[in-house]
DOFI-221018 format. One record per atom (N, C-alpha, C, CB): residue in one letter; x, y, z. Coordinates in steps of 0.02 Angstrom, whole numbers, plus 50000, padded with zeros to 5 digits. Atoms other than C-alpha are relative to their C-alpha. Last residue first. Glycine has a CB too. Layout:
! residues N
AXYZ...
//
This chain:
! residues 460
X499775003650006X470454597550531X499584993049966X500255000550051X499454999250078X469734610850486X500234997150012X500445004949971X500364998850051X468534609550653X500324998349917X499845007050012X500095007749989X469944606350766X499384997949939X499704998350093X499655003850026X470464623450711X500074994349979X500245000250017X499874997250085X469074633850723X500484994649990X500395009049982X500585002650036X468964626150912X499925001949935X499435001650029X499795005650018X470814632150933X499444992849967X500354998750060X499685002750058X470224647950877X500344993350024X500535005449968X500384998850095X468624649750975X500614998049953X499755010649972X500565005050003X469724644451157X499805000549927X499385001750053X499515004350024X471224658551113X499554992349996X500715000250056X499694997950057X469824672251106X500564994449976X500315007050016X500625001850056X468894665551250X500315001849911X499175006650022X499895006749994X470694665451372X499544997749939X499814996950075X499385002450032X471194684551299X499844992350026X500805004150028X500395006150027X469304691851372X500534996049949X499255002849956X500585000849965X470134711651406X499814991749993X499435005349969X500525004150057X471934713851351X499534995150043X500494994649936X500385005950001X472734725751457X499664998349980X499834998350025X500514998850032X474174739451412X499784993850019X500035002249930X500165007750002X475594745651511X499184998649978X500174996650083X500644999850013X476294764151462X499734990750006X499945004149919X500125008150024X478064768351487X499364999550017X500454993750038X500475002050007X478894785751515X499774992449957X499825005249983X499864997450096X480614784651581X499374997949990X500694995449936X500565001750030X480814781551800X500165003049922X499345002950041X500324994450055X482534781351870X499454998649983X500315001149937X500095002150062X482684769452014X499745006349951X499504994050006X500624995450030X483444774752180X500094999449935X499975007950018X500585005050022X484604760452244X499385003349966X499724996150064X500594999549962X485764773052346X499384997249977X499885006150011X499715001549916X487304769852267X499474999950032X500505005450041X499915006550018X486324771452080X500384997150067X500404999449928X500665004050009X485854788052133X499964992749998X499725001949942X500144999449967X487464794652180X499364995550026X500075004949992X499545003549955X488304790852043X499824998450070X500565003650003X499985006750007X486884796551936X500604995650028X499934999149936X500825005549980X486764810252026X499994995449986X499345000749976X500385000349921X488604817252054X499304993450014X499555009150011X499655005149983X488924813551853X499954998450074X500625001149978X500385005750020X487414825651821X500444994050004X499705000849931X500585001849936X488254836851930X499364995749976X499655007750034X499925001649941X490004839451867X499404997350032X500255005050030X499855005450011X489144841051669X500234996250073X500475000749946X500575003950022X488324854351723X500214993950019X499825000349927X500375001249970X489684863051797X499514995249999X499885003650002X499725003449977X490854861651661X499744999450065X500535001349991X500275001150020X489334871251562X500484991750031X499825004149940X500775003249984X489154883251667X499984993849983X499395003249963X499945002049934X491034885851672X499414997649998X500165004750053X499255006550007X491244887351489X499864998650067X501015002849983X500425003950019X489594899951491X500484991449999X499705003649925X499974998250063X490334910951621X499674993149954X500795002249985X499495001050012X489754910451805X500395001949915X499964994050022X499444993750000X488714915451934X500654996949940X500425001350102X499255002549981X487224899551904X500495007249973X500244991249949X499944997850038X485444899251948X500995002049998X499425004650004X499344998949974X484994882251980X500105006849963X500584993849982X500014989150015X482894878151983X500964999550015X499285008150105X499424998049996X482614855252012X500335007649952X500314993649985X499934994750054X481044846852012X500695005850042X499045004549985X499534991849962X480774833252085X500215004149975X500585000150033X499674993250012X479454820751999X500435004350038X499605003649991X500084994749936X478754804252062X500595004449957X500234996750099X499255002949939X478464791751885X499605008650043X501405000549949X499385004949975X477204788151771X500695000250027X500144997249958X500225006250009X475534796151786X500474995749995X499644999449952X500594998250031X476244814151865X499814990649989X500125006349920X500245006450022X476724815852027X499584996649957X499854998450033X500325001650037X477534832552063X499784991850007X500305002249949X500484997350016X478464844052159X499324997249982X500205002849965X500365006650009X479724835452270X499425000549991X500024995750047X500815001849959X480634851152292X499914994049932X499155009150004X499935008250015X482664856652254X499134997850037X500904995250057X500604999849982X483164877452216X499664990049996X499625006649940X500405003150059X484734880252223X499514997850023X500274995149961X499925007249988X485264895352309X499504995049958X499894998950075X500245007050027X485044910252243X500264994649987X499795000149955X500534997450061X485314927352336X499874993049981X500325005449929X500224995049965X486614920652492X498945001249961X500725007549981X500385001949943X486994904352416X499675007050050X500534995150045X499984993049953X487684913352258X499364995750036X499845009949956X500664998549967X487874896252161X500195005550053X499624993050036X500524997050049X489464892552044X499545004250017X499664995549971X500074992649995X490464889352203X499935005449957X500415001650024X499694999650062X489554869752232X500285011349991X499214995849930X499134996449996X489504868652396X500305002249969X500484997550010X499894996249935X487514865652400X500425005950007X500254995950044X499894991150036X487464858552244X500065003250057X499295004349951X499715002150061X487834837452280X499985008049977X499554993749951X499435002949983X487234837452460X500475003049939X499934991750008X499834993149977X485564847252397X500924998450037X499255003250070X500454993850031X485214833452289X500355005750035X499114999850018X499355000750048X485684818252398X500185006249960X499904994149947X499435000149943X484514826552531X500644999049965X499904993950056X499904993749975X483114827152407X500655001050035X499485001750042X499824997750078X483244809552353X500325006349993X499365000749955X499164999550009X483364804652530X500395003349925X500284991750005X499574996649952X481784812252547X500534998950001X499894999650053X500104993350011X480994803652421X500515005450029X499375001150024X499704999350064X481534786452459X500205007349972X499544996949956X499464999949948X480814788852655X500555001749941X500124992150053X499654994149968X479384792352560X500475000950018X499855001850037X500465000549938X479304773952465X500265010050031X500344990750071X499604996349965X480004772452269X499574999850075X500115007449960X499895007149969X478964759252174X500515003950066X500484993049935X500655000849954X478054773952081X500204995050050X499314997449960X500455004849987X479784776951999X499614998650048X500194996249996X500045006549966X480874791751985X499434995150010X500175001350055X500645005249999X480964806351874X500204993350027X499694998549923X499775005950000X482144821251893X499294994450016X500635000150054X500525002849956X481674836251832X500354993649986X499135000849982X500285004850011X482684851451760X499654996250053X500374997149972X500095004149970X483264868151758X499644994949985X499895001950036X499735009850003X484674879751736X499214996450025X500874996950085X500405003949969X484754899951742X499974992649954X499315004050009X500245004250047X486214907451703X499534996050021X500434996649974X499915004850003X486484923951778X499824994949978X500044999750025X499465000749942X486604942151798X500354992150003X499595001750077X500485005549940X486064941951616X500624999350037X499574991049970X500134993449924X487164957551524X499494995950036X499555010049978X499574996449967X487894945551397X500125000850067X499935004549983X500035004349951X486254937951333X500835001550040X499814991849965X499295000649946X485744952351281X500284994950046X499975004450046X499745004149956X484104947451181X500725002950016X499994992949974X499175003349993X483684962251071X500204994750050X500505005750020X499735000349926X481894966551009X500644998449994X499664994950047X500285009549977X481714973150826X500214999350073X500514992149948X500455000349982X481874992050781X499624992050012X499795004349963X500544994949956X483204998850805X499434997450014X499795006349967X499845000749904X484234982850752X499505006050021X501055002450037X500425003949977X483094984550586X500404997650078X499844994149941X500934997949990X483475003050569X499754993350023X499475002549915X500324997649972X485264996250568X499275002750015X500265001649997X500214991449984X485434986350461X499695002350058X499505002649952X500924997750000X486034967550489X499995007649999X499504997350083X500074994350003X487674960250424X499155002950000X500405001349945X500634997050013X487804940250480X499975009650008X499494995850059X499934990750009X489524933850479X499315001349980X500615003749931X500464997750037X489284913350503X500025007150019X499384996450007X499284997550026X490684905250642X499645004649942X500634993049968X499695004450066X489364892350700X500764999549953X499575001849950X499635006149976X489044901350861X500294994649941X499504996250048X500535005349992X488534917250743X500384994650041X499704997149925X499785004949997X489494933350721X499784992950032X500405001950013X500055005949965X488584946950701X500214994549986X499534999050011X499745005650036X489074963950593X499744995850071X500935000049970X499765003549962X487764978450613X500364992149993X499575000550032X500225007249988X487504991750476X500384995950068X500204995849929X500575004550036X487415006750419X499724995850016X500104997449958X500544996150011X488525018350526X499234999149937X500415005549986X499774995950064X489525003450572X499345005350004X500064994649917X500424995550004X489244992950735X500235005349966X499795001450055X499804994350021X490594979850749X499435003349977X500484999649955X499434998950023X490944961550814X500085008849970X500104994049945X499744993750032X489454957950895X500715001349993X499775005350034X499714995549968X489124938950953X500125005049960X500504998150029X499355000550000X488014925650915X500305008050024X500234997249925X499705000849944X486174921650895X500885000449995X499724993450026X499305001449994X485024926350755X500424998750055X500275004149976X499695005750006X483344922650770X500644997949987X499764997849968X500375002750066X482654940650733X500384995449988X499915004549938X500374993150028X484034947050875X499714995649928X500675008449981X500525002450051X484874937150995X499665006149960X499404995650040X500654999349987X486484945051072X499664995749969X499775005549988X500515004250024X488114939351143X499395003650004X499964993650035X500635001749959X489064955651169X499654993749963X499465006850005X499655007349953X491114956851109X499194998350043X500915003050078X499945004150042X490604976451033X500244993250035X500415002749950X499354995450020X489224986451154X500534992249955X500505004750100X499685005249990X487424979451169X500735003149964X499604993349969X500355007249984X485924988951212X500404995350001X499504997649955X499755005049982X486655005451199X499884996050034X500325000550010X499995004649979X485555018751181X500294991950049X499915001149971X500174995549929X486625032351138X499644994750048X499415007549985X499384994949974X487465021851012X499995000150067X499975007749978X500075005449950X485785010950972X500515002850033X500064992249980X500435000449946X485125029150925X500294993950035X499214999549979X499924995749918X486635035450842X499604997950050X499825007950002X499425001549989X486525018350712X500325006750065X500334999649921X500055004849977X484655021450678X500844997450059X499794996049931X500514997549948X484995038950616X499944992050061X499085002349946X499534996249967X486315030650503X499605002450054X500345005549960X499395001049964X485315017850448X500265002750044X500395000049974X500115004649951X483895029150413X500214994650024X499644998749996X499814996449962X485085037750306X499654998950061X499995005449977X499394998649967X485375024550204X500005004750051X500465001849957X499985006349963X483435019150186X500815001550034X499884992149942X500374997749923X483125038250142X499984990650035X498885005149985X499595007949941X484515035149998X499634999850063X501005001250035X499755004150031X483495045349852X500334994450047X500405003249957X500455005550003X482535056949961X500164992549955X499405003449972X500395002949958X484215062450021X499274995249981X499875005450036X499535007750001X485265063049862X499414996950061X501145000650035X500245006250034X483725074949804X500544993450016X499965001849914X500945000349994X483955086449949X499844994049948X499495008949965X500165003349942X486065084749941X499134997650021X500305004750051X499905006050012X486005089649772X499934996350071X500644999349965X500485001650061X485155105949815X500244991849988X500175005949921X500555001149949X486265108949966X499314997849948X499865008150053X499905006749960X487725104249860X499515001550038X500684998150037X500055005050032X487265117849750X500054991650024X500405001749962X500764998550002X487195131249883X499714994149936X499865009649976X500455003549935X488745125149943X499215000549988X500155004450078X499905006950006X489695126549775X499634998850046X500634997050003X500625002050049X488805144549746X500094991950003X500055003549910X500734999849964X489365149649928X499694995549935X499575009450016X500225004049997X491275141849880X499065000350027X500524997250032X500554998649975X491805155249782X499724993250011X499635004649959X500555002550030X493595151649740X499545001650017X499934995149997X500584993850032X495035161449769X499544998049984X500115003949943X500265001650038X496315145349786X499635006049963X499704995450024X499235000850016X497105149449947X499794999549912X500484991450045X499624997049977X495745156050050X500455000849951X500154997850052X500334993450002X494125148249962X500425005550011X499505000350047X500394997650065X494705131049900X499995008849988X499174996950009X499494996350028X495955130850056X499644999849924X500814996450011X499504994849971X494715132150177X500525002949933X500514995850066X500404992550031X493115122550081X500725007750032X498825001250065X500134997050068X494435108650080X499705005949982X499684996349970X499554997050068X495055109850245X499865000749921X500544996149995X499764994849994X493315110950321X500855001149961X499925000750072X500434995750023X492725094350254X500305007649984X499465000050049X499735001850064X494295084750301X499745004349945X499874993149985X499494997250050X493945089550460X500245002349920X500284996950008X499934993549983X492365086750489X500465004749990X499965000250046X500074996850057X492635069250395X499805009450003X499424995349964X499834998350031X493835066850548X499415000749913X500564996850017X499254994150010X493065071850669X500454999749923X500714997350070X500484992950006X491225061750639X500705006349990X499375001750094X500004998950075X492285046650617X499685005949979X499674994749965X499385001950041X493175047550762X499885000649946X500264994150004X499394996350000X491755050450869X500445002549944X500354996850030X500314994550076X490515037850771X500555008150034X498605002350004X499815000150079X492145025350835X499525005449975X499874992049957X499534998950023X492045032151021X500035001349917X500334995450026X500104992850019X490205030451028X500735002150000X499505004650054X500244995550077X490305014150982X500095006350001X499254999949977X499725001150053X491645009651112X499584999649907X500274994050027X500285004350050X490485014951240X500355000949948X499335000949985X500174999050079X491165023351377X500004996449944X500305003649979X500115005550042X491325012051528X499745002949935X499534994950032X500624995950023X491425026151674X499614994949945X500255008149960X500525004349991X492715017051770X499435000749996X500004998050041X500554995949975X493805033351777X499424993150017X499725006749933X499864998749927X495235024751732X499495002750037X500535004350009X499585006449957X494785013351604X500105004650034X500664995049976X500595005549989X493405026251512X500264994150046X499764996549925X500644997949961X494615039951526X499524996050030X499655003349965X499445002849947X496145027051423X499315002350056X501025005050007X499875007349986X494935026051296X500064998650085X500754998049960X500775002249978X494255041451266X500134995250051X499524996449940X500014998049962X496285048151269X499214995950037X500155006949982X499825004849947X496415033251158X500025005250060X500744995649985X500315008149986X495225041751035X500114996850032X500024995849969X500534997949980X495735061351059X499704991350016X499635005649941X499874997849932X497485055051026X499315000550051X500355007449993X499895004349948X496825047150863X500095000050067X500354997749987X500745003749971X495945059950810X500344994750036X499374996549935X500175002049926X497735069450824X499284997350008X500075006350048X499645006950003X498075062250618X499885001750107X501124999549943X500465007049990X496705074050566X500314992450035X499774998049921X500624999249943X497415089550651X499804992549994X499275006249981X500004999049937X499095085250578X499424999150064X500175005449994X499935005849978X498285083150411X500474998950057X500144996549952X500395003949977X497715099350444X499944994049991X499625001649994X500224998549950X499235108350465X499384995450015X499925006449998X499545001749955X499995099150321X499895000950070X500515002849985X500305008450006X498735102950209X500354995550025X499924997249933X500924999749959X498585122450253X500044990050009X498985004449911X500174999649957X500595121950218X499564998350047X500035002449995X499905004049959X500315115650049X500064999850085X500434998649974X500565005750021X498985127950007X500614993250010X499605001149898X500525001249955X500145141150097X499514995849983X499725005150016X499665001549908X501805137850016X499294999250039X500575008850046X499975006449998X500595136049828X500234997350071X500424998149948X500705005449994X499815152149854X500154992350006X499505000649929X500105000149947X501545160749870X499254996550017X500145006250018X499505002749958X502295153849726X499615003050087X500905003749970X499925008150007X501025159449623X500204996450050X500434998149952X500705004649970X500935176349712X499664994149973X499445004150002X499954996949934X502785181149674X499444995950025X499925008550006X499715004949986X502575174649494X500045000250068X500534999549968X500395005049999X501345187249473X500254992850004X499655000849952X500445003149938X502475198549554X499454995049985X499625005750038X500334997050004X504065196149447X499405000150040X500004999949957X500205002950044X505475191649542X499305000249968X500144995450017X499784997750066X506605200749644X499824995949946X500695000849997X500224991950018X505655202149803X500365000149928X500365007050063X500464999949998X505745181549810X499675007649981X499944997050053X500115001250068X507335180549819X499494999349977X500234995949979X499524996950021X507405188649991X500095000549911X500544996850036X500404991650031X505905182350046X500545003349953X499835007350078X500024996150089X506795165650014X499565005350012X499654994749925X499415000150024X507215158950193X500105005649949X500124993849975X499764992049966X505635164450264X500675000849959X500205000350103X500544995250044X504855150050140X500255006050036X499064998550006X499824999750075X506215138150198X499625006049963X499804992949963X499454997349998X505755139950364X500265001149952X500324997750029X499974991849974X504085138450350X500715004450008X499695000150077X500394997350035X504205123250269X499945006150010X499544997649999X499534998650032X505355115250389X499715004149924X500394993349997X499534993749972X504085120650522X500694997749939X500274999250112X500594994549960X502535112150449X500825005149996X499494996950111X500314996650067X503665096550403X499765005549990X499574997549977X499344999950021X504275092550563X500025003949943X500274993749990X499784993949984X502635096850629X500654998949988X499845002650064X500244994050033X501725082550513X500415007550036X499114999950011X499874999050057X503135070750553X499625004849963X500014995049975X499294998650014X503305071750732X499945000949940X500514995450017X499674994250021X501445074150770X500525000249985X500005003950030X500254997950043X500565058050774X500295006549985X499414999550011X499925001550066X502055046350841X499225005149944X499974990050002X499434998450043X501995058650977X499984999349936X500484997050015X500024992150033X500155060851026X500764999949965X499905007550070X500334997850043X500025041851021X500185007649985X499374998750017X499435003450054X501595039751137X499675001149958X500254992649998X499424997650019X500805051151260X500354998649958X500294999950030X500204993950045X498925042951256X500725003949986X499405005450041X499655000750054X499775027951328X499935005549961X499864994749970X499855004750011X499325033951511X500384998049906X499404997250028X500255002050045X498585049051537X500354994749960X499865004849972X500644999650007X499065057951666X499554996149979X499935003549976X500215002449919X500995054651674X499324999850013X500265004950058X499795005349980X501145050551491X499845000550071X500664999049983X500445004950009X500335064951431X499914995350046X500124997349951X500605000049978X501515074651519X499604999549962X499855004050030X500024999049928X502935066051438X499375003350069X500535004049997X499955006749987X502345065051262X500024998550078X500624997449965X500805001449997X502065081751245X499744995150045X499744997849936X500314995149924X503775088151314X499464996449995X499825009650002X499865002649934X504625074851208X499525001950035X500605001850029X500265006250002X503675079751042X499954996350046X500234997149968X500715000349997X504185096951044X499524993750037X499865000349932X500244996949936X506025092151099X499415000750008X500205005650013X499625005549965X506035080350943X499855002950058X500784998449986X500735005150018X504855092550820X500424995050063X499844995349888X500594998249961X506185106150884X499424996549980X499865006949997X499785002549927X507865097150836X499125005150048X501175004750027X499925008949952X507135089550685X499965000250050X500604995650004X500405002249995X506545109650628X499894990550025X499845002649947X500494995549959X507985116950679X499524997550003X499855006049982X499905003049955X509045103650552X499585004850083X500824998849991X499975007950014X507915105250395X500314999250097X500754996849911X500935002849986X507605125050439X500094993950008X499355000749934X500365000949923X509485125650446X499514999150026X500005003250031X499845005949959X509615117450285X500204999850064X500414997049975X500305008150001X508505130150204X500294992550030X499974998449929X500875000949953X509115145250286X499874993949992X499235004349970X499974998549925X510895141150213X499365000150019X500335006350021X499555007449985X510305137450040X500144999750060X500684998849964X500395005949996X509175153050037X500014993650011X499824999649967X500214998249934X510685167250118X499244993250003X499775010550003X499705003549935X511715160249974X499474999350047X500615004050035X500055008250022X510355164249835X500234993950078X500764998749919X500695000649976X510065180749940X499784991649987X499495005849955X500064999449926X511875184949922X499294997550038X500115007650016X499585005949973X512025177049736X499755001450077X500965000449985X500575003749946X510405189349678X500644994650026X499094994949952X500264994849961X511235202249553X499804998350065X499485002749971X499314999350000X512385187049479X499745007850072X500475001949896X499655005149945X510965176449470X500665003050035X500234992649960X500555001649954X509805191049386X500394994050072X499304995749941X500204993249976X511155196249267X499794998050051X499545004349964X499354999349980X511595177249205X500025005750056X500465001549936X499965004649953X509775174549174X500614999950038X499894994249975X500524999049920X509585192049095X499904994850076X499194999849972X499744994549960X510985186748974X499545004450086X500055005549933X499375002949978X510395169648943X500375005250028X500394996849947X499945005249926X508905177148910X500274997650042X499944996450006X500164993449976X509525191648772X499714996050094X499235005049933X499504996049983X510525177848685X499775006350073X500195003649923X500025006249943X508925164948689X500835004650001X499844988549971X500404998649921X507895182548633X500414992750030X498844999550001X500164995049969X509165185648490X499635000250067X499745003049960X499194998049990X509655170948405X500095005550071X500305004849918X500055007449979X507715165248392X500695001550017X499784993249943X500334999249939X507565183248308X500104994850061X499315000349983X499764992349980X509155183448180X499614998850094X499485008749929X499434996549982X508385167148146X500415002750047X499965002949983X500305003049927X506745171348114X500694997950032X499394992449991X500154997049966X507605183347994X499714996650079X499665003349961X499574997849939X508585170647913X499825005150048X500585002249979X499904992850028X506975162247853X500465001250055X499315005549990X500414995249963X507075143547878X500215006749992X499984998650069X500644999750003X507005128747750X499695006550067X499764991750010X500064998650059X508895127647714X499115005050009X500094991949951X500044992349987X509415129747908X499825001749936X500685004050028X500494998149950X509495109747921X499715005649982X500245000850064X500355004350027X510535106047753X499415003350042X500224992250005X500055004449950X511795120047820X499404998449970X500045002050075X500735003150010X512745127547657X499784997750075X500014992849941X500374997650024X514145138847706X499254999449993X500244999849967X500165000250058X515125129947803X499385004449975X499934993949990X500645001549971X515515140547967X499924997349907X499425007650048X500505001250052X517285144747983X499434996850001X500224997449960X499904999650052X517895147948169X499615000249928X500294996950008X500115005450033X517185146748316X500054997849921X499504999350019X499805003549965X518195160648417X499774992149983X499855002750055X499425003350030X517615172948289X500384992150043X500565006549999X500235003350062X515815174648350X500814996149966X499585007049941X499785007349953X516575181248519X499644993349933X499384999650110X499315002449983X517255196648419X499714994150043X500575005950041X499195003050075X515715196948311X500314999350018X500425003149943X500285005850022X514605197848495X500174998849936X499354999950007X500085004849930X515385211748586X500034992049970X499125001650046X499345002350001X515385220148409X500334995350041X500315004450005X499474997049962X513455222948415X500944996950000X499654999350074X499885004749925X512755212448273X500615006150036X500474989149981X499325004450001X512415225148107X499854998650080X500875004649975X499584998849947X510565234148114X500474993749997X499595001050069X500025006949933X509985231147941X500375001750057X500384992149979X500394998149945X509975249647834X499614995450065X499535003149965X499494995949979X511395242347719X499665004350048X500365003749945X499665004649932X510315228047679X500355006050050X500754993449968X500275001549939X509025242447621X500364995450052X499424997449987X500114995749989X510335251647498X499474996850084X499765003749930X499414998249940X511045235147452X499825005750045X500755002349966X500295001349941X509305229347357X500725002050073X499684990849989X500614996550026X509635234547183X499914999450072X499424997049939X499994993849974X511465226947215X499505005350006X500395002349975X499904993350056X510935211647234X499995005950006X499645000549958X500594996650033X511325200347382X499835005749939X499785002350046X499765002950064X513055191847442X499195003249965X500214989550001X499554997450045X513405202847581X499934999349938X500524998150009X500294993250022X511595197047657X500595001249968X499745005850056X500474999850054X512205179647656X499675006949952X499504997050032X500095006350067X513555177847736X499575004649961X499534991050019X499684991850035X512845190647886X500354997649937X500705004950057X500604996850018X511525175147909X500445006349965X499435001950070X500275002250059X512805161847906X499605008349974X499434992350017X499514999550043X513945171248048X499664998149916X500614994950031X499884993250034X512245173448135X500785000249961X499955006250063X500414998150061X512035156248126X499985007549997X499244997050004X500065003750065X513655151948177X499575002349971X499894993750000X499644996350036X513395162548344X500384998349933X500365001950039X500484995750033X511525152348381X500695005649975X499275003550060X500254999850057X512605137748403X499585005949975X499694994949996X499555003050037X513925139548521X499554997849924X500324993650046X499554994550046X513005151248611X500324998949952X500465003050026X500294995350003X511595137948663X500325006649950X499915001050064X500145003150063X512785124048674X499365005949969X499714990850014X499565002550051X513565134648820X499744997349935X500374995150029X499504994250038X512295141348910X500314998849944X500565002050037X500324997450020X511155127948946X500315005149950X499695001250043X500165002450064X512185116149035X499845003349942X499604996850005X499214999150015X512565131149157X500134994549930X500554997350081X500054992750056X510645135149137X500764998149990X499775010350037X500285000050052X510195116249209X500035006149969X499464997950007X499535002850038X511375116949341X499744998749928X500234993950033X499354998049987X510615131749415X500584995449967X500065000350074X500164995150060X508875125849388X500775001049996X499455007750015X500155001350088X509295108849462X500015002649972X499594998549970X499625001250016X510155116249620X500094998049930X500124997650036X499304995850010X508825125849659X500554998849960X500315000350053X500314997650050X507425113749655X500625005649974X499235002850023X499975005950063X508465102149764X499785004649929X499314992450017X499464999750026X508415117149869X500154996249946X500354999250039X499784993850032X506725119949869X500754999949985X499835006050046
//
């Protein structure tokens, strides 16, 4: 507003001057002219209202005025006269009006750049207090609520201040200009207040946050984000139908009652999108697998990265972005491999029919030597599991259950620790791996080599 101020204000003082300086020439042309007219017609010049005197004695001050002007050939001196007259009669009312109004002008310039500094030094104190108990309670949430309010309530209140500023100039101007100007303070205002509101979702979001870490409740970082997103188009909603209807004058029943009509045919039109969305509160509430979860799902395998109100992103062991809809996460099974207490493991070791009991048993013994200690294995709950199950047609079997406390990097540096154990172990202790092998005997092989050497001797 001030800026706006200063422009008009320097833009009439410009104004003035080249303004007077030419429209009192053309009335010097115009009275010219009429003198010089026929005398059949003097009787009506001579009933023309003559230029107040005010304005011939400041006419003289620009001396002679050629006669001819090339420009001024093609326009009637009456228009003129008129065009002379209302930017004389303006200029005078504008002069009037600034001259009637200086104390109120002053009293707006002042307000307004105490609002400016009032409003820094109380968005700053504001901001502190917040910030601070936040902060003891509620952890980072204090610095969020700041950086979200300093600049919309800075704004807010230097706005308001400015707008108290000018009642003053404000009563002396006409009133439909009056309630222009005052629809526009409160339709920006309104949109300042509630982008304010929309900018504390965030607060509300790391307040979730922080709740869920101290409380050790484990709120679900989906239901945060449909949160967040549910507030703010709630918002965003309500200010518009607010300042449509408040600030604006609009009738928004017939816009709603039309959008409830379009809304009916948008619906049967996107009923796969909105069964998404439906789909997308249920795994929410549900929650089968929150974001950073290895799942399987319709042969996919990899990890969640983000649960949208459409769709589900998965990230594959490969590195492969797979976007699945919701409705079909609702409704297909889900592997979690995440939320397994643990990794189960197992194999069989095969040894040779040439092995003796005593073999066996040491087999075993090596075996439980080698996992025992290992501090992968919850020996309490499940220990590893080691029997001398089997014996099938070519080799002695042991069979070997591990279920393992750990992460998948560890499982897998595990592994590898204990198949180097056995066969280190194994090969110290003379125990022979078995690998399937099949021995085959040929029935009557002396009569078969007899006939063909007799064939032979023959052909000779």
């Amino acid at each position: 507003m001030k800026i706006s101020f200063l422009i008009l204000t320097t833009l009439v003082v410009i104004f003035l001057f080249p303004v007077k300086t030419i429209a009192n020439p053309l009335m010097v042309t115009a009275t010219t002219a009429e003198t010089q007219q026929d005398s059949a017609t003097s009787d009506a010049a001579v009933s023309e209202p003559s230029p107040e005197p005010a304005e011939s004695e400041g006419l003289e001050l620009f001396g002679e005025i050629p006669e001819e002007l090339p420009i001024l050939e093609s326009i009637d001196l009456t228009t003129l006269q008129k065009m002379q007259s209302f930017f004389v009669q303006t200029l005078n009312e504008l002069g009037t009006w600034f001259s009637d109004n200086t104390q109120n002008l002053l009293i707006f310039a002042g307000g307004s750049l105490a609002s400016v500094i009032l409003s820094a030094v109380l968005t700053f104190v504001l901001t502190g207090v917040s910030a601070k108990l936040f902060r003891k309670s509620r952890g980072a949430t204090g610095k969020v609520l700041k950086s979200s309010l300093r600049l919309p309530m800075f704004l807010a209140l230097t706005l308001l201040g400015v707008f108290t500023s000018a009642a003053g100039v404000l009563k002396n101007i006409p009133p439909e200009s009056r309630i222009i100007i005052a629809r526009i303070f409160w339709a920006i205002f309104s949109i300042i207040i509630f982008w304010m509101v929309f900018r504390c979702i965030a607060v509300v979001d790391s307040f979730l946050k922080n709740f869920s870490d101290r409380t050790g409740k484990n709120i679900n970082d989906l239901l945060i984000s449909l949160i967040r997103k549910t507030l703010k188009v709630a918002i965003g909603a309500i200010g518009i139908m607010f300042i449509m209807q408040n600030i604006l004058g609009l009738n928004i029943s017939t816009l709603l009652a039309g959008a409830g009509v379009v809304g009916l045919a948008i619906a049967f039109a996107a009923q796969n999108t909105i069964a998404n969305f439906i789909s997308s509160i249920m795994v929410i509430l549900d929650r089968p697998f929150v974001v950073g979860d290895r799942i399987k799902l319709n042969g996919i395998d990899g990890f969640v990265e983000e649960v949208g109100l459409r769709s589900t992103s998965v990230r594959t062991l490969d590195g492969n972005l797979f976007t699945i809809p919701n409705a079909t996460v609702a409704d297909s099974p889900i592997e979690n491999i995440t939320k397994r207490p643990y990794i189960r493991y197992s194999f069989d070791i095969t040894l040779t029919y040439s092995m003796t009991p005593q073999q066996m048993r040491q087999a075993v013994k090596i075996l439980h030597e080698i996992m025992d200690n290992m501090p992968v294995f919850d020996m309490a709950t499940n220990p590893p599991a080691i029997h001398f199950n089997e014996m099938r047609d070519w080799a002695l079997v042991i069979g070997v259950m591990l279920w393992f406390n750990c992460s998948w990097d560890e499982f897998l540096d595990a592994r590898e620790s204990i198949n180097f154990a056995i066969l280190e172990k194994f090969n110290e202790a003379g125990l022979e791996f078995a690998f399937p092998t099949n021995t085959s005997y040929l029935i009557g092989l002396d009569n078969i080599q007899t006939k063909l050497l007799t064939k032979n001797k023959e052909q000779q």
